[in-house]
VMD Tcl script that draws the C-alpha trace (Angstrom):
set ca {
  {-110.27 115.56 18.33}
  {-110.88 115.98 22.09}
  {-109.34 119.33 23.87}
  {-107.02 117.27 26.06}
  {-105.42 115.84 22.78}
  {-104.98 119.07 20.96}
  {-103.94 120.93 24.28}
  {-101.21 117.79 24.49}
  {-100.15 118.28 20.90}
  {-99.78 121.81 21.62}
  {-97.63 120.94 24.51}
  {-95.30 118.72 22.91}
  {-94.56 120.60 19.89}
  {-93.71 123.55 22.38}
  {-91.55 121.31 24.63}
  {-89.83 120.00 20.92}
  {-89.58 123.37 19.70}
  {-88.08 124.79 23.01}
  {-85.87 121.91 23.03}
  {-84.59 122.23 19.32}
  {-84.18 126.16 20.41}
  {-82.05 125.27 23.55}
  {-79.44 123.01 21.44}
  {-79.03 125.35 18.50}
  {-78.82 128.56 20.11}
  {-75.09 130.23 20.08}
  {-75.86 132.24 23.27}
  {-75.70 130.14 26.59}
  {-77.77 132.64 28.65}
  {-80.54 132.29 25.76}
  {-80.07 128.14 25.43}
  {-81.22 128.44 29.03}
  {-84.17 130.74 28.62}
  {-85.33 127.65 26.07}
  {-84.76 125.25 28.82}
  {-86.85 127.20 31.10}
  {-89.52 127.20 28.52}
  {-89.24 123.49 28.04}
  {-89.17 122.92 31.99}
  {-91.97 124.96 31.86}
  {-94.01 122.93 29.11}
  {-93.59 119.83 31.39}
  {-94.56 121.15 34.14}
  {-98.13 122.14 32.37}
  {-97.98 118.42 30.80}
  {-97.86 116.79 34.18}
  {-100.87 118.95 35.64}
  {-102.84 117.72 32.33}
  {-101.61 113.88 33.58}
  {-103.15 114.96 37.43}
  {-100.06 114.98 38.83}
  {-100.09 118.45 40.31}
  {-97.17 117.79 43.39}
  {-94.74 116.88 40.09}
  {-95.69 119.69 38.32}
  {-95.24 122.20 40.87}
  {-91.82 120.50 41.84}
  {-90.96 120.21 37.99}
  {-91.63 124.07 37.71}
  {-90.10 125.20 41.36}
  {-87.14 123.05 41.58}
  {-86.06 122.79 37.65}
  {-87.50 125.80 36.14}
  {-86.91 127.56 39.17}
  {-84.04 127.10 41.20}
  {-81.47 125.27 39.19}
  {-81.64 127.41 35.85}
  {-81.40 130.21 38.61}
  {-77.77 128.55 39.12}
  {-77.23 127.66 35.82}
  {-77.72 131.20 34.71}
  {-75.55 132.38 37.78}
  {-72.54 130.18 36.70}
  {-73.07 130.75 32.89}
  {-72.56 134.32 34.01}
  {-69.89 134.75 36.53}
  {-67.87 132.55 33.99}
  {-68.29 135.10 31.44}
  {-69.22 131.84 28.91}
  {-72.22 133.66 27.64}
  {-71.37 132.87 23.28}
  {-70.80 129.23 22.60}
  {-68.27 127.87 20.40}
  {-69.86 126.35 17.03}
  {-69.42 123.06 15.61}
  {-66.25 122.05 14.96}
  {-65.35 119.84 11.97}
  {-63.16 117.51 14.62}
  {-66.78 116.65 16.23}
  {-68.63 115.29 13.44}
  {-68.33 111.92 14.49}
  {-70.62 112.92 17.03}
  {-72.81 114.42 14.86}
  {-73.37 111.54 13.13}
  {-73.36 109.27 16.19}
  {-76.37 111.71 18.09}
  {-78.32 111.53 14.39}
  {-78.30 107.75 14.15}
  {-79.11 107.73 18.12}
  {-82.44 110.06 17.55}
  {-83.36 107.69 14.83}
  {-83.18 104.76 16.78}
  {-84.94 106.55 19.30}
  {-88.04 107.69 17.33}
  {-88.04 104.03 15.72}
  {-88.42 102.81 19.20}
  {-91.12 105.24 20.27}
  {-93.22 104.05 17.21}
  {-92.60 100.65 17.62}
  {-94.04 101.20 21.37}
  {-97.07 103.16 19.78}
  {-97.90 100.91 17.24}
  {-98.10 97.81 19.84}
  {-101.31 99.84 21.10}
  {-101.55 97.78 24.71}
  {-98.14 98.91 26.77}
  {-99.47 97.34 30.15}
  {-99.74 100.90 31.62}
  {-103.32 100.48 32.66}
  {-102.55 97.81 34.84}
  {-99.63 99.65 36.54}
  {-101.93 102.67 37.16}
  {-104.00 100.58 38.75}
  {-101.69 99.08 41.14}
  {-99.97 102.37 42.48}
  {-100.68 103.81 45.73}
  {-101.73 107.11 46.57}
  {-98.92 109.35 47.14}
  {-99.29 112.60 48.88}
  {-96.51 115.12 49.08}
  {-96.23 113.84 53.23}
  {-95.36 110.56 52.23}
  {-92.97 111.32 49.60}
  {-91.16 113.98 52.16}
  {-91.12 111.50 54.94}
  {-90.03 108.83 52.44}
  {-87.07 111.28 51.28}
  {-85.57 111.95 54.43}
  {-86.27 108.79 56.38}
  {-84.38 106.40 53.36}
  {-82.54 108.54 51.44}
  {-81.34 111.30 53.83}
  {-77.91 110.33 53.16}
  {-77.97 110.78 49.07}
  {-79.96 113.77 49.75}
  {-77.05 115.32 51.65}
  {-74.46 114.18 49.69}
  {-75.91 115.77 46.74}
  {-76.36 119.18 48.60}
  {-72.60 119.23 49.61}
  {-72.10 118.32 45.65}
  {-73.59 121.49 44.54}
  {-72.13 123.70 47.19}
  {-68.54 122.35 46.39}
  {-69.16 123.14 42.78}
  {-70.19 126.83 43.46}
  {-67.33 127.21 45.84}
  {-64.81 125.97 42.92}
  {-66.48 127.97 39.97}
  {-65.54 131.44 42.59}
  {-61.99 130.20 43.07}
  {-61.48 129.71 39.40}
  {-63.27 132.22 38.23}
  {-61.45 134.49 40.77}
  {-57.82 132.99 40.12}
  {-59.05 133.75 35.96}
  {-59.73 137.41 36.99}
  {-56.44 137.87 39.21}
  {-54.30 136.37 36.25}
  {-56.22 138.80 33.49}
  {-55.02 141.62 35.92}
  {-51.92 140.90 36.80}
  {-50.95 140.30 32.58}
  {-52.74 143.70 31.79}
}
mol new
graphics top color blue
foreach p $ca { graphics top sphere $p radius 0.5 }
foreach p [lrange $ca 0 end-1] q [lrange $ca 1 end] { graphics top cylinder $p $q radius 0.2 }
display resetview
């Protein structure tokens, strides 16, 4: 067994551990500590695929800044224990089991098949530096880009207000 396959199977049962940690935990703030981990784990699998510009932006921008907001919101909504499983929701269960399944039966199926044409898509690609995937982001897709940045900063404006209309109503009762 080469190092680069037992540092990847370290890897990925880290990222499936983390992963399996981050949906079972009862405590939000400590489901996304896991996610941090598992952001983390990718990250460190994308540098072993020499792709260092994803990795860092895997570990800046999702490890990084949005579990910094996720963390924020989990916490100035006060939603830090999770509810368990009810028995209303096992529909779902059952419907996210039979999904996995399907899921893993199509991985293998794509594993088995050896060939997946990969080789001859790596070959075709381009070489893309961070400059031409900056200019590329905000000459064509300036507008999404934008769009998405007012998204976020609408969404922290409303969890304040209702967070701060929760707080006045708590007072106001007590």
């Amino acid at each position: 067994m080469t190092s680069e396959l037992f540092l990847f199977i370290v890897l990925a049962l880290i990222a499936i551990v983390s992963a399996i940690m981050m949906l079972t935990s009862q405590n939000a703030v400590h489901s996304a500590l896991w996610l941090v981990l598992n952001f983390s784990t990718i990250g460190v699998l994308y540098l072993i695929l020499s792709a260092p510009f994803i990795a860092m932006v895997q570990v800046t921008v999702y490890a990084g800044a949005i579990m910094v907001l996720f963390l924020f919101v989990i916490m100035l909504l006060g939603a830090e224990r999770l509810g368990g499983v009810g028995s209303s929701s096992r529909w779902q269960m059952i419907l996210a089991g039979f999904l996995a399944i399907v899921l893993v039966g199509v991985f293998a199926i794509v594993m088995l098949q050896g060939n997946t044409g990969l080789d001859t898509a790596v070959a075709s690609t381009t070489e893309i530096t961070p400059q031409v995937l900056g200019l590329r982001l905000f000459e064509a897709y300036v507008f999404p880009f934008e769009v998405t940045g007012i998204l976020l900063l609408t969404s922290m404006i409303g969890v304040v207000i209702l967070n701060t209309t929760k707080k006045k109503e708590g007072n106001d009762n007590g």
